[in-house]
C-alpha positions as semicolon CSV with decimal commas, in nm:
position;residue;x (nm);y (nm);z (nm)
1;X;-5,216;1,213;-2,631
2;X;-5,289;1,102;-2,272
3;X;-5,187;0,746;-2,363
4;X;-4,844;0,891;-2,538
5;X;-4,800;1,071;-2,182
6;X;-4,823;0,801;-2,017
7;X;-4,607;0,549;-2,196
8;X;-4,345;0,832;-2,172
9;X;-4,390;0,902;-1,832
10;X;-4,345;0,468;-1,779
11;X;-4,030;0,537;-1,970
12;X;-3,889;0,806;-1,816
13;X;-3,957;0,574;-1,442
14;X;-3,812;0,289;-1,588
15;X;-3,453;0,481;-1,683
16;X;-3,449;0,627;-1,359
17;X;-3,527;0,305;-1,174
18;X;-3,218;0,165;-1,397
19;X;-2,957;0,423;-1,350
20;X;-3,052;0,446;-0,964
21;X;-2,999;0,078;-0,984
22;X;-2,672;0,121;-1,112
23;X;-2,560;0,360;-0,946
24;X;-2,668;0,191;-0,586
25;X;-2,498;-0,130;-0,720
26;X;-2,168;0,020;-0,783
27;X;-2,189;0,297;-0,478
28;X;-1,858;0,303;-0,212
29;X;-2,007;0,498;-0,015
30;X;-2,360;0,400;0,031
31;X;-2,607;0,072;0,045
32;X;-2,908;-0,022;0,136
33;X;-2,862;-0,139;0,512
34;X;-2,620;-0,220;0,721
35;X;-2,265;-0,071;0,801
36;X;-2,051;0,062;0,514
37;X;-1,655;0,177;0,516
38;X;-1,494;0,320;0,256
39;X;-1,305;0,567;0,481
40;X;-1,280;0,645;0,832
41;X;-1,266;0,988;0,877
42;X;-1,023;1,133;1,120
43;X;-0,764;1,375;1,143
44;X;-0,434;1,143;1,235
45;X;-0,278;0,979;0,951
46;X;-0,337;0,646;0,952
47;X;-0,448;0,473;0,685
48;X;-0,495;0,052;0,618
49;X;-0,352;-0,117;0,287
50;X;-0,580;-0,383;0,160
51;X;-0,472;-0,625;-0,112
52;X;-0,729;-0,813;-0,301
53;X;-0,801;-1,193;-0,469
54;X;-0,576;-1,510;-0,394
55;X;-0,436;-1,659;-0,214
56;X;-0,195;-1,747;-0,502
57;X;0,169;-1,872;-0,640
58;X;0,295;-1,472;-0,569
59;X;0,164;-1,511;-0,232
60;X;0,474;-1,553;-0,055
61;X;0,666;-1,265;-0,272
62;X;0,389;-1,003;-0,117
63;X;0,449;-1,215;0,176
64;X;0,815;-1,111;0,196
65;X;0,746;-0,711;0,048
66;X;0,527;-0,617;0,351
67;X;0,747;-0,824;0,626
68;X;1,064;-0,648;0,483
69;X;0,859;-0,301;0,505
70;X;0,740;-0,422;0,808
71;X;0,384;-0,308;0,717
72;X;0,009;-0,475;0,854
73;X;-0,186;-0,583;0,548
74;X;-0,549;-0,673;0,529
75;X;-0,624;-0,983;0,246
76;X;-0,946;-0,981;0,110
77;X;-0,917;-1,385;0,025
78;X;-1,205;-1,567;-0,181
79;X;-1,297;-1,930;-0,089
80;X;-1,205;-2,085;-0,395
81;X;-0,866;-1,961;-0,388
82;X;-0,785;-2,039;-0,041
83;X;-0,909;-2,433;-0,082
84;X;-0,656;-2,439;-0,369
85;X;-0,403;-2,287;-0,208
86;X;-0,412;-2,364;0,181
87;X;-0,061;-2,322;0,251
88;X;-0,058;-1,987;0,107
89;X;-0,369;-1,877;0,357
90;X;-0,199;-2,031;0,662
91;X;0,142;-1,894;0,590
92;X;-0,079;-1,504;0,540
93;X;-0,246;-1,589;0,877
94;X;0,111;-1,714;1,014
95;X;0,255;-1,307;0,932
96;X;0,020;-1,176;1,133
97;X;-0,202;-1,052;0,911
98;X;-0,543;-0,931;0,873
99;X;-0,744;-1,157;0,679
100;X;-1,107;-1,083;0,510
101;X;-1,405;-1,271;0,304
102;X;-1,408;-1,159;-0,043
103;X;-1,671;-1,450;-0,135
104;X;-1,606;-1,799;-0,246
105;X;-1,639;-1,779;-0,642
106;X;-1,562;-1,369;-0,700
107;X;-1,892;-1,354;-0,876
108;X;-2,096;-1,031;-0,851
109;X;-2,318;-1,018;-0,573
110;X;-2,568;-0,836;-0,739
111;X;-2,937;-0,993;-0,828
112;X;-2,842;-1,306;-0,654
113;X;-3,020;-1,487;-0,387
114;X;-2,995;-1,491;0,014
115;X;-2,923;-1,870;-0,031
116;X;-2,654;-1,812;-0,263
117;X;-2,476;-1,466;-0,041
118;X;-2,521;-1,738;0,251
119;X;-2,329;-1,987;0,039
120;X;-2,018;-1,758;-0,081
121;X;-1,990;-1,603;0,272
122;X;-1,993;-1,887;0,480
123;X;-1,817;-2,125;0,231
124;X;-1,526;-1,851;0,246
125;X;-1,526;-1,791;0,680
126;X;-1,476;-2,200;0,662
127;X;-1,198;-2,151;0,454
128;X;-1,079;-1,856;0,627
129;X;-1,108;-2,048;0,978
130;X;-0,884;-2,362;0,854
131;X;-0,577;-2,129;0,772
132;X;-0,551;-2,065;1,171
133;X;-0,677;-1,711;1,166
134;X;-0,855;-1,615;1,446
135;X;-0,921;-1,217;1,416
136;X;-1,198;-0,984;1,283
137;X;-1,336;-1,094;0,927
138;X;-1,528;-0,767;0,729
139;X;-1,662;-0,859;0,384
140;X;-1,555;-0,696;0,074
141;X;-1,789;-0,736;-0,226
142;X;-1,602;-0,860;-0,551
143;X;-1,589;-0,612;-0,774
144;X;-1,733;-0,380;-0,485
145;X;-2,067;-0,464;-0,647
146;X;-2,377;-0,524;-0,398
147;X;-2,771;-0,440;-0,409
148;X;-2,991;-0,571;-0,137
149;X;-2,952;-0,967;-0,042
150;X;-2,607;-0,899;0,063
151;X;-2,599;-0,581;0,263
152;X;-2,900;-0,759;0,465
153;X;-2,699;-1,052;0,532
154;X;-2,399;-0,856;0,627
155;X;-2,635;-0,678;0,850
156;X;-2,817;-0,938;1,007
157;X;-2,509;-1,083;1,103
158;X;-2,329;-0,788;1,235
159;X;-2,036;-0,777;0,964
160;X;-1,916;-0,484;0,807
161;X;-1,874;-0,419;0,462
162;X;-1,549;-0,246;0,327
163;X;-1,505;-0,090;0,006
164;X;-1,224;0,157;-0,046
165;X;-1,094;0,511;-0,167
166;X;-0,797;0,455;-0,335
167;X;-0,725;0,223;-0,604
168;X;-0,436;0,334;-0,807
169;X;-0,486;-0,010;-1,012
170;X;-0,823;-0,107;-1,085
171;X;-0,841;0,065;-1,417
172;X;-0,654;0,008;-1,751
173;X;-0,263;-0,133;-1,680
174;X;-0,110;0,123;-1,521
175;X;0,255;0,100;-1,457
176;X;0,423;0,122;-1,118
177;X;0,521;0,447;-1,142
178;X;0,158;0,554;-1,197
179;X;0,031;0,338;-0,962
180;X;0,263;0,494;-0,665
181;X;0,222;0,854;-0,786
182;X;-0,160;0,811;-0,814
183;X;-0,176;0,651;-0,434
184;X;-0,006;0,871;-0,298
185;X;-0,170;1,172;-0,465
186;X;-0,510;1,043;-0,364
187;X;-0,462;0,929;-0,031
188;X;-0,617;1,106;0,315
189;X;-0,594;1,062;0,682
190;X;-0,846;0,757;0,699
191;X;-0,754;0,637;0,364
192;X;-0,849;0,234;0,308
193;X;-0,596;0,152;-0,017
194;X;-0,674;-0,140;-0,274
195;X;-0,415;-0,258;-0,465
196;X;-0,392;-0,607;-0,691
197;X;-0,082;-0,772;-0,607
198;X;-0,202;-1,186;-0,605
199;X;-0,184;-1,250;-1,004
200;X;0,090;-1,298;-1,319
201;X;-0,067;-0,948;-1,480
202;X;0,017;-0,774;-1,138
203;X;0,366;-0,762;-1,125
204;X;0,338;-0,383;-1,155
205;X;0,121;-0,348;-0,841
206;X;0,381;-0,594;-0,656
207;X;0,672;-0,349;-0,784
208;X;0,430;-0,055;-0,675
209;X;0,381;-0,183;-0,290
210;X;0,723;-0,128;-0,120
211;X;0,738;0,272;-0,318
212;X;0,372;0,344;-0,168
213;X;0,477;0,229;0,156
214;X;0,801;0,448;0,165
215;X;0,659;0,751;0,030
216;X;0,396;0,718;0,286
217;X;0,550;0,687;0,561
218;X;0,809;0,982;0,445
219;X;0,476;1,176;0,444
220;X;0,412;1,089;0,793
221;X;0,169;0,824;0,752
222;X;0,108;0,501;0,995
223;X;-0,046;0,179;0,797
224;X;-0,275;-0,030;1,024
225;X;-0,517;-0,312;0,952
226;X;-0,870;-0,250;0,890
227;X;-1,044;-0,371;1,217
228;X;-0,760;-0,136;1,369
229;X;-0,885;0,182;1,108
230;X;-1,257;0,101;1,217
231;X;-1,212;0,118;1,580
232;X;-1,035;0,419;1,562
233;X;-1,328;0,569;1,417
C-alpha cells in the first residue's frame, strides 16, 4: 500500500508539473521574469493594432489600408521573412510604422536553448535594422508561446515582451464580418489587437482591417503604436 501511495502521489506531481507547464507556456498574461504586456490598463481609449508574420507579397495592400485610414500599425516581422522580402520591410519602415521582432524562423520558443533565443532574436533586430527602422523593437513570441530561456533573455536585455487581448482571427476561419464584430465586441481602453493580414488565407482579416478601424474610431477610440500604449502606462 505505501508503495501504491507513492507511485500515485509521483503521478499526481507529474500531471500537475505538466498542466502548470502548459499553462505557463501558453499564459498572456504571465511569465517567468521579465516585463509582460498584454494590456495597458487605463481609462482613455486608446488602444494599438498589431499585425503579425511577413513581410510578404500583400505587404503593400495593408500598406495602402492603414495609410488610407490613416492609422499607426505595429508589425511583428520574423527574420526569415524580412531577408526574403527587404523591400517590403523598408517600404513598412518608410510609412512610419512601428516595427517588432517576432523571431527569425516562427518556431516555438518553448524548450529551446539560450543559444538558439540569442540566434532568432538577434538574427531578426539585424534584419529589422537594414530596413532603415530606427524606433523601439518589443518581442512577440510566435505563437505567443514562451517558458524560461526566452523571458530571461528578454529580461536581461531590457526588452519587453507583448502578447495581446484581442484576436478576432487566430482561431478557425472566421469571416470578416466575424472578425470585425468579435474586435470590436472584445476590445477595452488599453486594448493591444492581433490580427493576420500578411498571407493568401488572410484575405478576410485584410477585408476586416479598414471596418475595425471605422467602427472604432465611431466608438471614440484613438489607435497608437505599441511603444506609444506602453508609455502611457
Amino acid at each position: 500500500m505505501p508503495r501504491r501511495s507513492l507511485w500515485i502521489g509521483l503521478v499526481v506531481v507529474v500531471a500537475a508539473a505538466l498542466v502548470g507547464g502548459y499553462l505557463l507556456i501558453d499564459a498572456r498574461t504571465f511569465q517567468l521574469t521579465g516585463r509582460l504586456v498584454s494590456r495597458v490598463d487605463i481609462t482613455e481609449k486608446v488602444v494599438a493594432l498589431t499585425l503579425d508574420d511577413g513581410p510578404s507579397g500583400h505587404t503593400a495592400e495593408v500598406l495602402r489600408i492603414l495609410d488610407a485610414a490613416r492609422v499607426p500599425a505595429t508589425f511583428y516581422l520574423t527574420g526569415s521573412e524580412l531577408q526574403r522580402h527587404p523591400e517590403a520591410g523598408a517600404a513598412i519602415a518608410r510609412a512610419g510604422h512601428e516595427i517588432g521582432n517576432h523571431s527569425y524562423s516562427h518556431r516555438r520558443m518553448v524548450l529551446v536553448s539560450p543559444a538558439t533565443v540569442a540566434e532568432e532574436v538577434e538574427r531578426t533586430d539585424t534584419a529589422i535594422a537594414a530596413t532603415g527602422y530606427r524606433g523601439p523593437v518589443t518581442f512577440r513570441p510566435p505563437h505567443g508561446k514562451k517558458l524560461w530561456a526566452l523571458p530571461r533573455y528578454l529580461a536581461e536585455h531590457d526588452r519587453t515582451t507583448v502578447t495581446w487581448d484581442v484576436a478576432a482571427d487566430s482561431e478557425g476561419d472566421p469571416d470578416a464580418e466575424t472578425i470585425v464584430e468579435d474586435t470590436v465586441r472584445s476590445v477595452r481602453p488599453g486594448s493591444i489587437i492581433l490580427l493576420h493580414v500578411m498571407y493568401d488565407g488572410r484575405a478576410a482579416s485584410r477585408a476586416a482591417l479598414p471596418r475595425i478601424v471605422d467602427r472604432l474610431r465611431g466608438d471614440g477610440y484613438r489607435f497608437v503604436t505599441v511603444s506609444e500604449l506602453l508609455a502611457s502606462s
